[in-house]
FIZALO-862991 format. One line per field, with one value per atom (N, C-alpha, C): x negated, y negated, z negated; atom name; residue number from 1. Coordinates in nm, 3 decimals, padded with zeros to 5 digits. Layout:
east = (X, ...)
north = (Y, ...)
up = (Z, ...)
atomo = (CA, ...)
num = (NUM, ...)
END
This chain:
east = (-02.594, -02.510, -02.367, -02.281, -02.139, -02.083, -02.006, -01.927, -01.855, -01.852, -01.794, -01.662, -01.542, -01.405, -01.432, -01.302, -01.258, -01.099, -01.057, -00.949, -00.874, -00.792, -00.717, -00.633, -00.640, -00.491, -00.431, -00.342, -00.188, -00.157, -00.242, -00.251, -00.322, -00.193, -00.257, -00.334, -00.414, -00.464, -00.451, -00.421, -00.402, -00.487, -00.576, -00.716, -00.670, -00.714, -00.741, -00.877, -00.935, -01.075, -01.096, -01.156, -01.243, -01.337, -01.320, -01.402, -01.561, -01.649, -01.775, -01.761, -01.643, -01.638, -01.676, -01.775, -01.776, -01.709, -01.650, -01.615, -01.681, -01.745, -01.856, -01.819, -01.747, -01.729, -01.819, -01.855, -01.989, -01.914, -01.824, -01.814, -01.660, -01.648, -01.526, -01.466, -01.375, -01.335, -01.201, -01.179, -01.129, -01.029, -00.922, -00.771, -00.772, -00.819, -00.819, -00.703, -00.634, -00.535, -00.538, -00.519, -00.525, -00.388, -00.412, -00.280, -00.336, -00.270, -00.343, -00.365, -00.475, -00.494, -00.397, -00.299, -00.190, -00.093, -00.115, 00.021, 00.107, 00.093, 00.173, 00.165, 00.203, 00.151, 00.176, 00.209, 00.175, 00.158, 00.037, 00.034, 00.000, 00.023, -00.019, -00.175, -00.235, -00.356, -00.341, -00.424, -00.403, -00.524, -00.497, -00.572, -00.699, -00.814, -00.944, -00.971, -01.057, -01.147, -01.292, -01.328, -01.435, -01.477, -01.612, -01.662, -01.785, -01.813, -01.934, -02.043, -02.059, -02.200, -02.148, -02.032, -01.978, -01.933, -01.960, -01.893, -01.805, -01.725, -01.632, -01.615, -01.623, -01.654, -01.541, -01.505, -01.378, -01.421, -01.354, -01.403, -01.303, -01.215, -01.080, -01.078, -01.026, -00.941, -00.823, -00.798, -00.689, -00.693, -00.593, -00.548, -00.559, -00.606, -00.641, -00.550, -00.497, -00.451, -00.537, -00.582, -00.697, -00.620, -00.659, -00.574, -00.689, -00.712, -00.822, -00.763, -00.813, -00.807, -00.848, -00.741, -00.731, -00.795, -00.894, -00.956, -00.958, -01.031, -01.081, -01.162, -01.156, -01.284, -01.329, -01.437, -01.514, -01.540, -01.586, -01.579, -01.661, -01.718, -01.773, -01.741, -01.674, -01.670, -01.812, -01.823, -01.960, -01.928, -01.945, -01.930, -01.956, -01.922, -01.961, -02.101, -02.120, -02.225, -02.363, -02.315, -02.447, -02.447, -02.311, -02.344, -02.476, -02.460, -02.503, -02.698, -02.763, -02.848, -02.926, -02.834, -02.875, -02.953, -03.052, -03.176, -03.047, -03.078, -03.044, -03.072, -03.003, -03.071, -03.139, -03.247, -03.333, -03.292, -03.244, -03.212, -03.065, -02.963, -02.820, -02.745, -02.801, -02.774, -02.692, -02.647, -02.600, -02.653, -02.566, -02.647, -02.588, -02.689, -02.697, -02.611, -02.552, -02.458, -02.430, -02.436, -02.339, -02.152, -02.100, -01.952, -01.873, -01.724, -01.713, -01.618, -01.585, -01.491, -01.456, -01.424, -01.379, -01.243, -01.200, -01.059, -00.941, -00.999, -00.884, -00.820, -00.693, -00.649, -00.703, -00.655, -00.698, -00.600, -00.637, -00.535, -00.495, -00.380, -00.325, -00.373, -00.399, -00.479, -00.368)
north = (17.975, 18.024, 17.974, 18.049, 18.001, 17.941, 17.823, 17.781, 17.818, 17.809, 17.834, 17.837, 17.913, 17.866, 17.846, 17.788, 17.785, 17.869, 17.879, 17.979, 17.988, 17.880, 17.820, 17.976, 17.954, 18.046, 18.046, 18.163, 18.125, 18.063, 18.124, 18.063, 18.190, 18.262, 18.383, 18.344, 18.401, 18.351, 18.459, 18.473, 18.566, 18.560, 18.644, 18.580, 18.775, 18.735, 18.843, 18.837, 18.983, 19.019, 19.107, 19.139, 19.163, 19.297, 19.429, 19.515, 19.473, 19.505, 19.489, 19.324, 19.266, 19.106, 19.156, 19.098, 19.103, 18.932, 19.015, 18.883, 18.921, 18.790, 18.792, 18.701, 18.775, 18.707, 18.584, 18.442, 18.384, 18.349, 18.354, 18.295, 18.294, 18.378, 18.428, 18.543, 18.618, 18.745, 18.724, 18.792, 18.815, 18.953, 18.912, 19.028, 19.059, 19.214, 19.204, 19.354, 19.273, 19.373, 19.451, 19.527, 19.519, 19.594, 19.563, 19.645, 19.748, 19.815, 19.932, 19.860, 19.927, 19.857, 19.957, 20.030, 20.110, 20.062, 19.996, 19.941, 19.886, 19.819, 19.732, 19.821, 19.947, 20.055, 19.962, 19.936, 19.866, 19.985, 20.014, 20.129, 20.002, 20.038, 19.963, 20.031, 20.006, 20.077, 19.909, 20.058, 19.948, 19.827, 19.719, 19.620, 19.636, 19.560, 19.593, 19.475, 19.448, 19.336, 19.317, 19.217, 19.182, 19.065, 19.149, 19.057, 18.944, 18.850, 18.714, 18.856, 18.790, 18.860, 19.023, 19.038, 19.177, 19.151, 19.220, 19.283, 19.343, 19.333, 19.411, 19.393, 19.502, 19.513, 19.557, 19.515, 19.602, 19.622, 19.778, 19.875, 19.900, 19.813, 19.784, 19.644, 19.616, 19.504, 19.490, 19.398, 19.433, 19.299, 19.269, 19.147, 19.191, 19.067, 19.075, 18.980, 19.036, 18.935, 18.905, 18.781, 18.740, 18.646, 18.726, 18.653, 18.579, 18.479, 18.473, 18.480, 18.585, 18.643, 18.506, 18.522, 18.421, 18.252, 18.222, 18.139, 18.128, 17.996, 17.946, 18.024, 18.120, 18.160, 18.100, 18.149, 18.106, 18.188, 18.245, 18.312, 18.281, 18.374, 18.316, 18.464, 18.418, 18.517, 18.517, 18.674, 18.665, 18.779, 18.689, 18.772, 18.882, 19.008, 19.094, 19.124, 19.007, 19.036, 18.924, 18.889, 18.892, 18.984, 19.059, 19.167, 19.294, 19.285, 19.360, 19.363, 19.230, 19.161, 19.165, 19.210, 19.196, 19.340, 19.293, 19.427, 19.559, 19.694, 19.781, 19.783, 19.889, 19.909, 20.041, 20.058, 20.218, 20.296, 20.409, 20.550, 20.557, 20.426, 20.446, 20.399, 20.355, 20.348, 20.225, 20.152, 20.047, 19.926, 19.810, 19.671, 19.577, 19.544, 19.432, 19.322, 19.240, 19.297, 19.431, 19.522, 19.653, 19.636, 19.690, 19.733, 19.741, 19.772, 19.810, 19.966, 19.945, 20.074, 20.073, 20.157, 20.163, 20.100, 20.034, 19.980, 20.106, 20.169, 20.318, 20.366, 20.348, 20.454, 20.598, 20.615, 20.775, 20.884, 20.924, 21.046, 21.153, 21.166, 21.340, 21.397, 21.505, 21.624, 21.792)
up = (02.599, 02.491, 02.513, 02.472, 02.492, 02.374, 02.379, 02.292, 02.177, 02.028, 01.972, 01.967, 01.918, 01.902, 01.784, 01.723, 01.626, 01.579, 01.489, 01.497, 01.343, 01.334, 01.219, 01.134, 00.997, 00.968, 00.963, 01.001, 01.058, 01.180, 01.245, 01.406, 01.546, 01.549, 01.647, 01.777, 01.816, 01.974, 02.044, 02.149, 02.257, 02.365, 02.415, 02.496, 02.584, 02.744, 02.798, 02.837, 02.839, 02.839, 02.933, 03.032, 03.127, 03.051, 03.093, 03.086, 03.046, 02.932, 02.914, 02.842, 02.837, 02.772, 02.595, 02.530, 02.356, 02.282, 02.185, 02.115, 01.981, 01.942, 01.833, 01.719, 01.641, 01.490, 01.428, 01.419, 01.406, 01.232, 01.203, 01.028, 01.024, 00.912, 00.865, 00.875, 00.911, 00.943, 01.027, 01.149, 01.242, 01.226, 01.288, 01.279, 01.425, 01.453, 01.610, 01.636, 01.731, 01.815, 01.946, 01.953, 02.148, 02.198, 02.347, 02.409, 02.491, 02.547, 02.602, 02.773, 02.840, 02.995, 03.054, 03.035, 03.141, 03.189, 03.270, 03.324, 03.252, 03.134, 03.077, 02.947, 02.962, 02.827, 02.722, 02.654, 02.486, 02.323, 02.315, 02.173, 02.079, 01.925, 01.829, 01.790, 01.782, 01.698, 01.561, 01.447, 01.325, 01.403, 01.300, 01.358, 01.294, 01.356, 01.293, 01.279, 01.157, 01.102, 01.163, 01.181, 01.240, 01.195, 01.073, 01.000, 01.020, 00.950, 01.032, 01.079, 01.209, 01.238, 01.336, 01.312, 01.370, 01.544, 01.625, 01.782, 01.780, 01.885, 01.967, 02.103, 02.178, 02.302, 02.364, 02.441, 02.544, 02.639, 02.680, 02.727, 02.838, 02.871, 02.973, 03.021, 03.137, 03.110, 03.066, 02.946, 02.846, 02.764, 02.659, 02.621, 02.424, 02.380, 02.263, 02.187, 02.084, 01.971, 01.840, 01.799, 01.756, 01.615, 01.513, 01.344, 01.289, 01.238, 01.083, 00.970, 00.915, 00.780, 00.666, 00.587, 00.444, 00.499, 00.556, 00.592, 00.726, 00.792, 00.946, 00.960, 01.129, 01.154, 01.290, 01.315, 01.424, 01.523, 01.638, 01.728, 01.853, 01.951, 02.057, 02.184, 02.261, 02.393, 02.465, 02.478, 02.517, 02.672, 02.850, 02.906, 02.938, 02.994, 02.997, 03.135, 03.193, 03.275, 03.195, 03.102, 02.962, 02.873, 02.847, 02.748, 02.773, 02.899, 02.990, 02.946, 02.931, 02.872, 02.783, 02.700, 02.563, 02.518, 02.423, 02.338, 02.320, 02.405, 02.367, 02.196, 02.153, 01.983, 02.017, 01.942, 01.945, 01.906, 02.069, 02.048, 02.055, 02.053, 02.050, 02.184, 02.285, 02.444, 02.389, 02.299, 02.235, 02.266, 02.308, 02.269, 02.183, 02.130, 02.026, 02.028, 01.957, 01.826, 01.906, 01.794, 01.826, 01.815, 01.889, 01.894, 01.750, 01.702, 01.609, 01.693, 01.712, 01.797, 01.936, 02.013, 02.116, 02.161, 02.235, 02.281, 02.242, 02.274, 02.370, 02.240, 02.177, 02.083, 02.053, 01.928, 01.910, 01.973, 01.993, 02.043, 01.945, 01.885, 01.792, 01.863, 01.807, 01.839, 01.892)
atomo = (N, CA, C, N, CA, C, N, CA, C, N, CA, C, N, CA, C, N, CA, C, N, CA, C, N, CA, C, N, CA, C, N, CA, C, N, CA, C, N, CA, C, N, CA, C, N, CA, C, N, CA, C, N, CA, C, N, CA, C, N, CA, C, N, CA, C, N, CA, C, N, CA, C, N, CA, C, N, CA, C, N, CA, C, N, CA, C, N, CA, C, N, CA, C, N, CA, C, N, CA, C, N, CA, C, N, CA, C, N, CA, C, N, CA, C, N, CA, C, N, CA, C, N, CA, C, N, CA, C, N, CA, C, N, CA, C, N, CA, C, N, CA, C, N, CA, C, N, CA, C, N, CA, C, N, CA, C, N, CA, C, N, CA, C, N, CA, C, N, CA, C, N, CA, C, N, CA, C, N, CA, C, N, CA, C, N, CA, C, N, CA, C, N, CA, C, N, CA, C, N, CA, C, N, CA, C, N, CA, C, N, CA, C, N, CA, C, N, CA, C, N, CA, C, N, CA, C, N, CA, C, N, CA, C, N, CA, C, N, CA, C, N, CA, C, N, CA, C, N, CA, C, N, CA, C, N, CA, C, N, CA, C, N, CA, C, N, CA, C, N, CA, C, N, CA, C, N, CA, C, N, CA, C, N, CA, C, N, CA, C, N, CA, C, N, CA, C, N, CA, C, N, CA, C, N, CA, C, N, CA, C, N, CA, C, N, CA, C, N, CA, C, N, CA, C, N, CA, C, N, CA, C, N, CA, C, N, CA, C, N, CA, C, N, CA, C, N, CA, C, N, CA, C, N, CA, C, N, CA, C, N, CA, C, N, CA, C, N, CA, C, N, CA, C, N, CA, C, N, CA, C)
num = (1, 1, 1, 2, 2, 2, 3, 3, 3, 4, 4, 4, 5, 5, 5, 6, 6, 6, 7, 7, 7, 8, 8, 8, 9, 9, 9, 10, 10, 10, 11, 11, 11, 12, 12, 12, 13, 13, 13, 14, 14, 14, 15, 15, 15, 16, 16, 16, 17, 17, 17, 18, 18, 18, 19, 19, 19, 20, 20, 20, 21, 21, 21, 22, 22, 22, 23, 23, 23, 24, 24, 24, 25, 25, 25, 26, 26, 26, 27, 27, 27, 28, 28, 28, 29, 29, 29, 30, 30, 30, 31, 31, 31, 32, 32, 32, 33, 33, 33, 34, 34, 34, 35, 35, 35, 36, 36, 36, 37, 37, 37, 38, 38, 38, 39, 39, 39, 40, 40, 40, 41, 41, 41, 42, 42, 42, 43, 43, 43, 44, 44, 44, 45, 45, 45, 46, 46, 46, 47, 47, 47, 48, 48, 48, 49, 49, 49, 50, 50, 50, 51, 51, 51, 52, 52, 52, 53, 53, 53, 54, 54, 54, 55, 55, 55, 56, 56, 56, 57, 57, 57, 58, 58, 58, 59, 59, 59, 60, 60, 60, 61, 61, 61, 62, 62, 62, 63, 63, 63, 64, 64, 64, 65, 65, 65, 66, 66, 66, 67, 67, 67, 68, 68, 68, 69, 69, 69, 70, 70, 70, 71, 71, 71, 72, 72, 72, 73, 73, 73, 74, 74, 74, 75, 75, 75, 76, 76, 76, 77, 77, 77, 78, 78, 78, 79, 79, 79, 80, 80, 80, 81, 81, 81, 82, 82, 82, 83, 83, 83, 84, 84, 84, 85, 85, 85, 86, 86, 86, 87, 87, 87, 88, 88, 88, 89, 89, 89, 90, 90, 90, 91, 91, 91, 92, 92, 92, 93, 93, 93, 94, 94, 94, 95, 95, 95, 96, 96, 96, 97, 97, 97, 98, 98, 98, 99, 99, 99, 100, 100, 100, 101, 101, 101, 102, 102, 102, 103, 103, 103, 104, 104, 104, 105, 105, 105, 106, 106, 106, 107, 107, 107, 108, 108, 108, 109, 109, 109)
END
């Protein structure tokens, strides 16, 4: 098992992640950012929350900005050649913790 962080408020962390890397919310709620993997590319997508018990998977190699919401949270990087590992869920080609969204911005239509 990998190490817990810890992750004060009012204290951004900046962590780069490795294609297939999950970061796993373990207590509190998480402010997550990303940058785009294009060549330096930088898009804003709104930021997403990632609540105790919630995944997020990146789907690039790409760099994360990491908030805790109102309170300390906790956190655990989980590599992506263990994500790999882990109980599919039944019928959703998904593994456990499940994802909350994809890295990749939305695209206008």
């Amino acid at each position: 098992m990998y190490p817990e962080r810890s992750l004060p408020p009012d204290q951004p962390l900046s962590l780069h992640l490795a294609a297939g890397d999950e970061l796993v919310c373990t207590a509190g709620m998480l402010r997550l950012t990303t940058t785009g993997p294009w060549l330096g590319e930088a898009w804003a997508p709104p930021a997403q929350q990632l609540p105790t018990g919630q995944a997020w998977r990146a789907c690039a190699d790409l760099w994360v900005r990491l908030e805790s919401v109102r309170q300390a949270s906790r956190f655990r990087l989980v590599p992506a050649q263990l994500t790999t590992q882990l109980p599919e869920k039944a019928g959703t080609g998904r593994h456990e913790p499940e994802s909350l969204a994809s890295c990749r911005p939305a695209r206008a239509a």
